[in-house]
N, C-alpha and C positions, 0 to 999 in steps of 0.2 A: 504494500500500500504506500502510496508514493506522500509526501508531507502537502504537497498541494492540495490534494484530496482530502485531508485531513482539514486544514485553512478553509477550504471553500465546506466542507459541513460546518466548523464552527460558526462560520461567515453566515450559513443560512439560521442556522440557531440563533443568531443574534440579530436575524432579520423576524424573528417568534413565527418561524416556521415548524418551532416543537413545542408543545404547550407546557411543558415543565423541566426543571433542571434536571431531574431524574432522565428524565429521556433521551437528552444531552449526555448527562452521562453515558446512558446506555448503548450510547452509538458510537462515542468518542469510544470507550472501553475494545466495543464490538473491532474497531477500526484500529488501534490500537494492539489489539492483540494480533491481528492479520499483517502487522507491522514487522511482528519477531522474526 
């Protein structure tokens, strides 16, 4: 998973394109772990 991909979800999270920071988390994590 490349870090741009990573930027542009944050990016859209912070556009409240995800209704809760739990979610956020859960995607960053998800994305994240496919990084290792």
């Amino acid at each position: 998973m490349e870090v741009a991909q990573i930027h542009a979800g944050l990016a859209e999270a912070d556009a409240g394109d995800f209704s809760t920071t739990q979610e956020v988390a859960a995607v960053f994590d998800k994305w994240a772990s496919r990084a290792d």
